[in-house]
C-alpha positions in Angstrom: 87.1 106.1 50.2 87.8 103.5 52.7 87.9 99.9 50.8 86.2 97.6 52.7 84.7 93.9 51.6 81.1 95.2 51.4 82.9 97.7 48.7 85.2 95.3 47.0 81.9 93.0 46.5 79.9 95.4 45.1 82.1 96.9 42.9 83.5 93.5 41.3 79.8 93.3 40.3 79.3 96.7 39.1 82.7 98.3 37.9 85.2 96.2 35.9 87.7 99.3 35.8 87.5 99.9 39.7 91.3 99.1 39.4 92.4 101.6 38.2 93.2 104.6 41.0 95.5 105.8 43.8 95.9 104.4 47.3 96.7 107.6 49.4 99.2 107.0 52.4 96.4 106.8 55.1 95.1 104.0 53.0 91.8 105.8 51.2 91.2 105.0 47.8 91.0 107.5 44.9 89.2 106.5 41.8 90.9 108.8 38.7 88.5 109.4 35.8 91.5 111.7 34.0 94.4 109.1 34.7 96.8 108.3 37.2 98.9 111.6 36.6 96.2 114.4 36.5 95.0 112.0 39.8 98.0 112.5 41.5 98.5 116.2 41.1 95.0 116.8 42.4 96.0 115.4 45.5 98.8 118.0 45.8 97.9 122.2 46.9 99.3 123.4 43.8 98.3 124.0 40.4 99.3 121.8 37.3 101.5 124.3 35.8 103.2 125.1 38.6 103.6 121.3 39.1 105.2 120.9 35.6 107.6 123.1 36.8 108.7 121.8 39.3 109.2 118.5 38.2 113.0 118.0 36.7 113.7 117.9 32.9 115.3 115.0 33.4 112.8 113.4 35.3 109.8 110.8 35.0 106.6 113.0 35.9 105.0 109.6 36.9 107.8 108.9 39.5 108.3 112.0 40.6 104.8 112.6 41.5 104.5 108.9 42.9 107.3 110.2 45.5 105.7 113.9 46.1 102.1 112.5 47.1 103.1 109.1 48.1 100.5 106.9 46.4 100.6 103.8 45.5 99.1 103.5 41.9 96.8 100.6 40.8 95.6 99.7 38.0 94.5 95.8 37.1 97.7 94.5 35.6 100.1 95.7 37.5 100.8 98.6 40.7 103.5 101.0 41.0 105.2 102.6 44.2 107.3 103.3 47.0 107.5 101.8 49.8 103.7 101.2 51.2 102.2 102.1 54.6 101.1 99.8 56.6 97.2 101.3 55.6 98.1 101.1 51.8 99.3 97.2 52.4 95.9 96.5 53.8 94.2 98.1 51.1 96.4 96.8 48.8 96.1 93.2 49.9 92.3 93.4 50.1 91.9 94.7 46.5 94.3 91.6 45.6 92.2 89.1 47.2 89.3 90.3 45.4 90.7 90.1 42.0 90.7 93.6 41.6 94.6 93.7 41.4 97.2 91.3 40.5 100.1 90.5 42.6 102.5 92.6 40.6 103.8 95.6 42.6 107.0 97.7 41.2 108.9 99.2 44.4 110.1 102.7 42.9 112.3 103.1 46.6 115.5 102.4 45.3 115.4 104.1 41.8 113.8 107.0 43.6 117.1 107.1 46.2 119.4 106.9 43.1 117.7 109.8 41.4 118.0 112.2 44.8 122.0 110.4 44.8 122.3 111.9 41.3 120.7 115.1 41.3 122.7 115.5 44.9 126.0 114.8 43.2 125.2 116.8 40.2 124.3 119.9 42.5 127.6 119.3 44.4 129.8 119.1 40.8 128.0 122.9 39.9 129.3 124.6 43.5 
């Protein structure tokens, strides 16, 4: 869904949870009734077991599906990341000025370089 301030209003009313969801890349918003994981792997053309295996042992299933789908997760206290689009700052900063998020945003970029760095060097050491 598109936030909008129509939206925003009427759901400050209605929804005190409304926080809690995905920004996609293109900026829609995705409300997750089963959490921000099982939210994120709906977004992606595969099934959940085959997405538990592909995700690393040694890996963060929450950051490593952040990076896959590229959302932006929200959630009242605090939202989590990558680097944002341009459409996920608007929607971001709109859902801020509402209320409906806080200011706090964790960049996951750099870890997320240093984790490819890693399993890069690691891949290298094997061959």
């Amino acid at each position: 869904m598109k936030i909008t301030e129509e939206l925003l209003n009427e759901m400050k009313i209605k929804d005190e949870n409304f926080s809690d969801g995905l920004i996609k890349p293109d900026g829609d918003y995705v409300r997750i009734p089963r959490g921000h994981l099982h939210g994120m792997m709906e977004l992606l053309p595969w099934t959940e077991n085959e997405i538990w295996k592909m995700i690393p042992d040694d890996d963060s299933p929450l950051f490593w599906l952040i990076e896959k789908t590229g959302c932006v997760l929200t959630d009242y206290n605090n939202s989590i990341g990558m680097k944002m689009t341009p459409a996920q700052q608007t929607a971001f900063d709109m859902m801020r000025k509402h209320g409906v998020l806080t200011d706090d945003y964790y960049d996951l970029t750099k870890q997320r370089e240093k984790v490819r760095e890693a399993r890069e060097q690691k891949e290298n050491r094997k061959q």
